[in-house]
N, C-alpha and C positions, 0 to 999 in steps of 0.2 A: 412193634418195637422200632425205633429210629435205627438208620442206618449210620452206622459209627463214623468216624474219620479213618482213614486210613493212618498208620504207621510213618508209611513215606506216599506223596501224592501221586496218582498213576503218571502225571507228565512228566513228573522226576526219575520215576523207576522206568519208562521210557527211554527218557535220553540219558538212563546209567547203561540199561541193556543193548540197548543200539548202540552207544560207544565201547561197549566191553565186547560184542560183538562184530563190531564194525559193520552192522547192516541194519538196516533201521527195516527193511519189506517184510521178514518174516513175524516181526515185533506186529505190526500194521494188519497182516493178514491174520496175527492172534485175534486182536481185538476185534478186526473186522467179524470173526467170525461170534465171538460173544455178544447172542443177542439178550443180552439180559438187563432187565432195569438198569443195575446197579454199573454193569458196561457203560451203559451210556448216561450215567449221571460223571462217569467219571470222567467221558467225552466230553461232556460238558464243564467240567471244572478245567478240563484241558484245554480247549476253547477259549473261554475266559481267560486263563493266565497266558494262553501265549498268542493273544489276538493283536496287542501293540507290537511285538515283533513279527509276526508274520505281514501285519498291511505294511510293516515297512520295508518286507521284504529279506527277511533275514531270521535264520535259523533261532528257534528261542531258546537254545542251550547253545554251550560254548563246545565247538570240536576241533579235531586235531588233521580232521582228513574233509576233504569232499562236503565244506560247508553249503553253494552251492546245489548241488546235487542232491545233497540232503533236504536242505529247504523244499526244493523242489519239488520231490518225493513226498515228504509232508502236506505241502500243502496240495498237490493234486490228491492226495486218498482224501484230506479232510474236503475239499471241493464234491467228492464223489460220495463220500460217505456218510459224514456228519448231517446236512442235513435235514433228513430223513429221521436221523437217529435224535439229532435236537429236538426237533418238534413233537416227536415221540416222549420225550421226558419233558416238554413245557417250557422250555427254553426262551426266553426273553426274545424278542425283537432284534434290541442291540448284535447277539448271537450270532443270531439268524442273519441280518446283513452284514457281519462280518466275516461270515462265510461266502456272501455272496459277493461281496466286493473282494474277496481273491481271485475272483474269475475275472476282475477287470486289471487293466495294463496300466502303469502311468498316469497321464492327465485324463483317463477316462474314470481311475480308480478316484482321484483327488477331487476329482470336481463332480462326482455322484453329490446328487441332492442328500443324501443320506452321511459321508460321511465327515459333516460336521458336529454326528451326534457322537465322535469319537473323540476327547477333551482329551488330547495326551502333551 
């Protein structure tokens, strides 16, 4: 049987629970721990929606504290975590280097041979 959609999409119910909470690490160290298919199909839809605001550096939901900091925090678990986990569920390429061009800075991230395959 296909796996449903969800209700609401984990990157939403995300950044509801981390701003109704005001801490996005315990949110992070849930899912870190869920190692299950469907965990990380759902990383991966996560990925995908919020890969144009993160290579630009910036939070992909709107907050009210510690934008910053937040970002931050996101994108080093996804740097350390995702992936491993992509790859694990079959994750496109695209994905895949846009994971990896988080780990670059500035004119090192822009001028990577790879991300002109990014059409934003």
């Amino acid at each position: 049987m296909p796996i449903q959609p969800p209700a609401v999409p984990a990157y939403r119910l995300l950044a509801l629970v981390a701003e109704a909470s005001g801490a996005l690490g315990p949110w992070l160290r849930t899912w870190e721990a869920l190692r299950e298919p469907i965990a990380d199909q759902r990383l991966t839809e996560a990925v995908d929606h919020w890969s144009y605001d993160l290579l630009g550096d910036a939070l992909p939901w709107t907050t009210y504290e510690n934008e910053d900091a937040t970002c931050a925090e996101l994108t080093a678990w996804l740097v350390r975590h995702a992936p491993e986990r992509l790859r694990a569920h079959g994750a496109n390429k695209r994905l895949l280097d846009c994971v990896r061009l988080l780990t670059l800075n500035g004119p090192e991230r822009w001028n990577d041979p790879h991300w002109p395959d990014y059409h934003y």
